[in-house]
C-alpha positions as CSV (number, residue, x, y, z in Angstrom):
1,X,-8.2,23.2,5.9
2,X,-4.5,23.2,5.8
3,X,-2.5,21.2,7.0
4,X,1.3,20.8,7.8
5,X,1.5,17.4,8.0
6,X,3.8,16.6,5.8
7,X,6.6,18.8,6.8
8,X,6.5,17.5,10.5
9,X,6.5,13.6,8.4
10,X,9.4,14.8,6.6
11,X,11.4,16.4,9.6
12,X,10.8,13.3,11.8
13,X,11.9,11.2,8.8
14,X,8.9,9.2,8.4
15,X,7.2,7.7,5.4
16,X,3.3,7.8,4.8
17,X,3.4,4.1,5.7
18,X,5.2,4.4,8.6
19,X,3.0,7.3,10.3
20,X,-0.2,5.9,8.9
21,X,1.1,2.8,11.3
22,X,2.0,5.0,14.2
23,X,-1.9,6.6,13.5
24,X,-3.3,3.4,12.9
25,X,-5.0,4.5,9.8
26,X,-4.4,3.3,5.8
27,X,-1.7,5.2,3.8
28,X,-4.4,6.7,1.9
29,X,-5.5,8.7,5.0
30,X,-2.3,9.8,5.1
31,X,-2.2,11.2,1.9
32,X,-5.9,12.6,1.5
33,X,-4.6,14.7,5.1
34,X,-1.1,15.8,3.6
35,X,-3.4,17.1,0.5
36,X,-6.1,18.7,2.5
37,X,-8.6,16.4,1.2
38,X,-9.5,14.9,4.1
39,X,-11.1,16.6,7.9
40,X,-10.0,14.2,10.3
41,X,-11.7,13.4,13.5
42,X,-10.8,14.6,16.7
43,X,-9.2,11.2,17.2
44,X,-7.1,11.3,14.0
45,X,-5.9,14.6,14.3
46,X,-5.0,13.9,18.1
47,X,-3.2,10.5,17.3
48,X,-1.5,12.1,14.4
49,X,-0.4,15.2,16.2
50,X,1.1,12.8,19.1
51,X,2.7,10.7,16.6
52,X,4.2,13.6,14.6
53,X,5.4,15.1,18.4
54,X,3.6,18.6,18.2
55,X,0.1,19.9,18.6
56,X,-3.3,20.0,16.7
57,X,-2.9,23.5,16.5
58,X,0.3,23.1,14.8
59,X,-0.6,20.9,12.2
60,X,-4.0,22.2,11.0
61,X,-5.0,25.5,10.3
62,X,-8.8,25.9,9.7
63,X,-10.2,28.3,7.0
64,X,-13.7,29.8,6.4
């Protein structure tokens, strides 16, 4: 999975702390998802797409 997490952190000017706040997740979380290490549940990837002001479908991009 690939995600574009990051660059929508960095355009809104957020830290990893900050959005892991705004997610309610640890920083870690944050990081594992910037790295693609880390499928997030619906939930997660709904709370940080709403956080981050865009979509699901913008942020992640599933591979096979």
């Amino acid at each position: 999975m690939k995600t574009r997490i990051k660059e929508y952190r960095i355009r809104l000017d957020l830290t990893q702390e900050k959005l892991a706040e705004l997610v309610g997740v640890r920083r870690e979380t944050i990081i594992f998802l910037e790295q693609g290490r880390y499928n997030p549940s619906l939930r997660l990837a709904y709370n940080a797409a709403r956080a981050l002001k865009t979509t699901i479908d913008e942020l992640f991009t599933f591979e096979d």
